[in-house]
N, C-alpha and C positions, 0 to 999 in steps of 0.2 A: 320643040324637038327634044331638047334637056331634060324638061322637064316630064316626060312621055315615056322615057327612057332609065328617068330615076326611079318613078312611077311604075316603072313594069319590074325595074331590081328590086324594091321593097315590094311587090306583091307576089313576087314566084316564089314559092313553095322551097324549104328547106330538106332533102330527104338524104335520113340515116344513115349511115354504110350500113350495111348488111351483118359485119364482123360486130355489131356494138347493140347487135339483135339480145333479147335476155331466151330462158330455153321456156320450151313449154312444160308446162308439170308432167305431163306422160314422157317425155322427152328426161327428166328430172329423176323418174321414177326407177324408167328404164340402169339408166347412169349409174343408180347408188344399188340397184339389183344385180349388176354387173361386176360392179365391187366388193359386193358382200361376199357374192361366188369365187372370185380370186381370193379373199383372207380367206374365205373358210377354206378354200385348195391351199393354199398357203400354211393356213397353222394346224390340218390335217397332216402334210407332208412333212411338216416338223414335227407333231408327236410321233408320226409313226416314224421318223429318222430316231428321235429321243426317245423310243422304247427302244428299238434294235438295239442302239448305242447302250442303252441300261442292259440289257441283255447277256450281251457281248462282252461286254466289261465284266457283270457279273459270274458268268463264265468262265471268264480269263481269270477271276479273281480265283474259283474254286479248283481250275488247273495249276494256277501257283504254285494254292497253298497244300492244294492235294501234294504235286510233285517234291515240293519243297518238304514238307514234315515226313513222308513217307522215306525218303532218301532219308532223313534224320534218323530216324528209326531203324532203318537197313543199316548204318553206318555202326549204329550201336551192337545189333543185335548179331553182328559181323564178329563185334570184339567180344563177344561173348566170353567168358573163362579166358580170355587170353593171358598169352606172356610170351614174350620175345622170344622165339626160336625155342618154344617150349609150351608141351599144351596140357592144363592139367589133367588131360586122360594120359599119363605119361605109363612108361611099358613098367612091367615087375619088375625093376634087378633094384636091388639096394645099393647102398652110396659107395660099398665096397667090395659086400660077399655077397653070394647070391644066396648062401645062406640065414640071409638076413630079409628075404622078400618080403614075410611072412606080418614085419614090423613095418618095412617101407615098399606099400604096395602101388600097382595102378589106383588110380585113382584120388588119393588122400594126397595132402598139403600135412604136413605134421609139425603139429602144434606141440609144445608142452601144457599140460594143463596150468602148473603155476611155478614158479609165483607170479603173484599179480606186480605190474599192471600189465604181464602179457595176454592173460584170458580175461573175460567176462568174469561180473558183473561192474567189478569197480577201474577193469583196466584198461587199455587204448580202445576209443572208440572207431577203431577201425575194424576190429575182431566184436564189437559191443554184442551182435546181436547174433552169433553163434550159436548161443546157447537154446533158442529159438527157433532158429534154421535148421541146424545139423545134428544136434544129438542132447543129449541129458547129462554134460557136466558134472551134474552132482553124483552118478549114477555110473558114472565109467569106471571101469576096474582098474586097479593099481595092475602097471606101473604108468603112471599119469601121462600117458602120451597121446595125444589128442588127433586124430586122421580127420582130416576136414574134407567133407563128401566131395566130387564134382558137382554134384546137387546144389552145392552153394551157388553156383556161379548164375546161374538162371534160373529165376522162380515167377512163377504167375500164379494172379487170384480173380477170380472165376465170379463175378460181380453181377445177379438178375436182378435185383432188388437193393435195399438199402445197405445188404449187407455180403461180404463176400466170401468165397471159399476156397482153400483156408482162408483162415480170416487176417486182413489188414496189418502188418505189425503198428503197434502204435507210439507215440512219443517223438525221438529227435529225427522220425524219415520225412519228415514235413506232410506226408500225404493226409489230406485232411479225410475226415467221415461226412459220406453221401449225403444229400439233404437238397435244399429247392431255393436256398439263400449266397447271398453273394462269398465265394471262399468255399464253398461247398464242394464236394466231389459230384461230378453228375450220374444220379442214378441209373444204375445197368451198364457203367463202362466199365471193362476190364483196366486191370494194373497189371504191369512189369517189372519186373527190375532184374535186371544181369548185373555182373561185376567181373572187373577186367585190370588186368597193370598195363599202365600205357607206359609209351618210351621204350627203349633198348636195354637201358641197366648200362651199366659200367664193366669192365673186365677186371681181373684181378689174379691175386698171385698170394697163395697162402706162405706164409712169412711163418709162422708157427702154430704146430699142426695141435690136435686135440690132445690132450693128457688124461689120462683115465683118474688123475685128485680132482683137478679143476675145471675139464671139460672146456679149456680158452679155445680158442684157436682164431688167430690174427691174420686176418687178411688185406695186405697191401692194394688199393686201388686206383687202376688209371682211369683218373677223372678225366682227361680229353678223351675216352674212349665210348661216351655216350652222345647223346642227342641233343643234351640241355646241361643244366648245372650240376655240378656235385652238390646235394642238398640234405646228405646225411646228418642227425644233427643227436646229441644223447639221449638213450632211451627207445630210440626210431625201432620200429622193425625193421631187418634186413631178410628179403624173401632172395635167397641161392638157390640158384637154376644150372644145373651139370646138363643143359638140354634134355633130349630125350631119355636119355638113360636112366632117370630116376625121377622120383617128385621131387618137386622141389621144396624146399625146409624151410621155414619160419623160426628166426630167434632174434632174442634183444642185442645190442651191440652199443658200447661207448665208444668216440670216435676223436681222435688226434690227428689233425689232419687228414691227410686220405687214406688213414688205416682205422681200420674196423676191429674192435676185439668183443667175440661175443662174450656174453654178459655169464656168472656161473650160474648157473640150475636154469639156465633159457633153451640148453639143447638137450640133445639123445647122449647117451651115455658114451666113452671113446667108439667102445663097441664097436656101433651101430651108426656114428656119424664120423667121418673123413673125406672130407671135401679134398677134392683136387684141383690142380691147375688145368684149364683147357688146354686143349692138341689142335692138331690141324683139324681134327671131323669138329670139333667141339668149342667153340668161346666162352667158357662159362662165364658165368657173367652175376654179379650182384644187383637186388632193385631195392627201391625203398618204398617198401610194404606201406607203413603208415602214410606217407605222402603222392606217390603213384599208385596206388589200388584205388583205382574207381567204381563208385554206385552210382548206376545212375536207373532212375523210376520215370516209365510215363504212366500217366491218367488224364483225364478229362476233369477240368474245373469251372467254377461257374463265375463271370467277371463281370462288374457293371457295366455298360456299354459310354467309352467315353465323350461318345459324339456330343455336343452340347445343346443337341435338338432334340438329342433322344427320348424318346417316351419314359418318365420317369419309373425308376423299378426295373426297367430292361437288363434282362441277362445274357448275355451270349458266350455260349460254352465253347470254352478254350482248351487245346491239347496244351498241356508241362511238358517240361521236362527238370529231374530234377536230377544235380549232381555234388554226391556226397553231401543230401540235405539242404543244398541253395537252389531254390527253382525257380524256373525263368518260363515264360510266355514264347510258345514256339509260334501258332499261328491259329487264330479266331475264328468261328464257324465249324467246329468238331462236335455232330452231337453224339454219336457213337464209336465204339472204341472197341474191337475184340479181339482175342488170338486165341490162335487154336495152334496144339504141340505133334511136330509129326514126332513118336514116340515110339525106339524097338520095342516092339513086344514079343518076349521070349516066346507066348503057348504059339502063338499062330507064324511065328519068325518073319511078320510083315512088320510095314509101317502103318500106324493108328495117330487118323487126329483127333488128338484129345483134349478137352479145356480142362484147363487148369485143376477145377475139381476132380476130374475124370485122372486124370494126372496122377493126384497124389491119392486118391479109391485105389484107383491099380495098382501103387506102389506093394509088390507083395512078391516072397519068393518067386512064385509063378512067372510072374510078368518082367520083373528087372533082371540087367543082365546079372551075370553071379557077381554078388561083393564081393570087396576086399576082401581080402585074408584080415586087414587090421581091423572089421569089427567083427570078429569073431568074438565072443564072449570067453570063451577061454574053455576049464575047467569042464571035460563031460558035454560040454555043447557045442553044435557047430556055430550055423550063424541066427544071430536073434536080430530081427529084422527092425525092432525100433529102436535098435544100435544108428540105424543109417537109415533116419527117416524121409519119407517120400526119394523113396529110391530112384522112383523110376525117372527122375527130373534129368538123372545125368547120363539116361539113354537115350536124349532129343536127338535129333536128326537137323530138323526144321521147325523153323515155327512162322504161320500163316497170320499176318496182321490186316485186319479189315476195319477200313473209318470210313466213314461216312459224312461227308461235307456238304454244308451250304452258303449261302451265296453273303451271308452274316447280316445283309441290309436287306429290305424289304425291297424287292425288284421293281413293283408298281402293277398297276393292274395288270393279273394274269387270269384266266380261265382256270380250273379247276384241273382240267386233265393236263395244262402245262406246270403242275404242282407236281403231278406224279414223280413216282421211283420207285427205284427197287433197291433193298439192301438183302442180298443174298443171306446174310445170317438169319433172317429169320424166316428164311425159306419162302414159298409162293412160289408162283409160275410166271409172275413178271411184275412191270412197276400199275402199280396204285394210290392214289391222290393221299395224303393223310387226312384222319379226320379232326375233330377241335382238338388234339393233342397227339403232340408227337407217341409211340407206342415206345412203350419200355422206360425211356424220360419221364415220359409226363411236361414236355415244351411244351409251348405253342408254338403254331407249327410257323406262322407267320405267312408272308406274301412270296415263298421263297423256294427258289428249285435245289435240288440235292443230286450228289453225283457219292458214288460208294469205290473207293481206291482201295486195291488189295496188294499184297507183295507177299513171296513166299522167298523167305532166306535160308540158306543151309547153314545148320551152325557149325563151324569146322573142329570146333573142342570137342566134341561129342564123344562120350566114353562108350566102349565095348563092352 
């Protein structure tokens, strides 16, 4: 019976579990086709999350830097001709008589012509480029009193090609000449440049008045009555401002603590200049011409791209800025750059926008409002109108800045119609794709969408 029984445990059958089964190949097949379909849902749903994301970002990027450098721009073009509680379209009365309008008009800053180092060619590079802007130095008639246009204070150059109009000053404004190389200006973008005194100025109190030998006159200054430091130092320009009621006067000054004594043959004769103390309507006030008179230039340059993957040779045009000749990198992705001037025009008595060349073409009796009296020529003539060149500059109203942004890194695969745009300066009836090169640059257009920021600012200096 034991052994019957051993007999029957060693000959019964061993069977499997079920769970230790292996699969069948259709079974197998099935499995790994199941799986492919989930990664490919999977890493479908992540690129199309990582393009939005590139997208978006890109976007965000060209809002930025659109909002950001255009505000920069507005801020400037804000200060246009400024001066503290004084504009240089200031009214006709002279510094004393009003029989004297005729020498100290609206509109003029007056200069002495010399001696140097107060004017051009060899003297403060503050006034350096005068002689190029405002009038013909060599050519002005005695008695050497220099009316500095409002025209100075904002100028544009009208840039389709390599070259602009007028043309570019050249030398210490740092703006480089157009071209397709790194440091290059980018072809077709307009330039600007205003100039402005920033700060308050200091107040003061004439301690001893002009004398018709020596032409001194010494003004005491309270230095806690500005914004920043007393930074007068010898030789400075000092730019006096009586507010409204007069231009305001440019002359040399040596400086003994916080008194000012201008410099002799730096002013107007007793005459014609007698500064006074401010009243209650009035703070008159002192600035310091060579150290607070700001230049400041935008244009479009062209920068290697410093990414360290980037495609070797890559450039990506960059908006400047530059002030009093040190220029700094505002923000990357600017291929175009333009302004347009709203500009009185006397034949039609509207406003005209005009670029920059259009600007200074119309500068002509017809068009600008009446000059000064001080560039009158004198002698049997009235007024000779390349006394005060491009007149019509310092009839602006406005001036319309249009840039055009992209996204500076290639977005990634895009469709051709999500390339498109529109930059209303060059007209069209709406956006269209670019072709192998950007128009007017001459870029490549790259993988990249574009968005066109405009601003229209009033300039509040604006001469009558």
């Amino acid at each position: 019976m034991i052994e019957t029984l051993r007999h029957s445990r060693r000959a019964a059958p061993h069977a499997a579990p079920a769970a230790q089964r292996g699969l069948s190949l259709i079974e197998l097949m099935v499995a790994m086709l199941l799986g492919l379909l989930v990664s490919a849902g999977i890493v479908a749903l992540f690129s199309a999350t990582s393009q939005t994301s590139r997208v978006q970002t890109a976007m965000s990027r060209i809002q930025e830097n659109g909002r950001f450098a255009m505000s920069r721009v507005e801020a400037d073009l804000r200060m246009a001709g400024a001066i503290f509680r004084q504009s240089t379209a200031a009214s006709s009365k002279s510094w004393t008589r009003a029989a004297e309008s005729a020498l100290l008009s609206r509109n003029t800053i007056q200069v002495n012509a010399s001696p140097n180092p107060a004017m051009p060619p060899t003297g403060n590079p503050v006034l350096r480029d005068l002689g190029t802007e405002t009038g013909r130095l060599a050519e002005w008639p005695a008695p050497a009193m220099y009316p500095l246009s409002a025209s100075f204070f904002v100028r544009g150059y009208e840039c389709s090609t390599g070259t602009c109009v007028p043309a570019v000053p050249s030398g210490a404004n740092g703006i480089p000449a157009a071209g397709a190389a790194v440091g290059n200006r980018v072809v077709g973008s307009d330039v600007l440049t205003v100039k402005y005194t920033r700060g308050t100025g200091w107040l003061y109190t004439v301690t001893s008045p002009v004398n018709s030998s020596g032409y001194n006159v010494t003004l005491a200054v309270d230095t806690t009555s500005g914004d920043g430091t007393f930074n007068f130092a010898n030789d400075d320009l000092v730019l006096l401002s009586q507010c409204g009621s007069s231009p305001p006067m440019l002359f040399q000054a040596t400086v003994a603590g916080n008194v000012l004594t201008a410099k002799a043959g730096t002013l107007l004769d007793a005459t014609k200049f007698k500064p006074t103390n401010g009243d209650l309507t009035c703070d008159a006030r002192v600035f310091n011409f060579t150290r607070d008179f700001v230049t400041v230039s935008y244009w479009l340059q062209l920068v290697a791209d410093p990414n360290p993957g980037a495609t070797a040779g890559r450039l990506i045009p960059t908006l400047m800025r530059s002030e009093n000749g040190v220029a700094q990198e505002l923000v990357q992705g600017v291929e175009r750059l333009d302004f347009l001037y709203g500009a009185a025009m006397q034949t039609n008595g509207g406003l005209a926008y005009l670029t920059a060349n259009q600007v200074s073409s119309n500068s002509n009796l017809a068009n600008c409002p009446k000059p000064s009296p001080a560039f009158e020529s004198g002698v049997g003539v009235n007024i000779d109108i390349w006394r005060e060149p491009d007149c019509l500059w310092r009839a602006l109203r406005s001036i319309e800045a249009h840039a055009l942004f992209n996204t500076v890194d290639d977005v990634g695969a895009m469709a051709t119609q999500d390339m498109a745009y529109w930059y209303s300066v060059d007209g069209g009836t709406g956006p269209a794709a670019p072709g192998t090169s950007m128009p007017v640059t001459g870029l490549a257009p790259g993988r990249m969408m574009r968005r066109e920021f405009v601003s229209l600012v009033s300039i509040r200096n604006g001469s009558n």
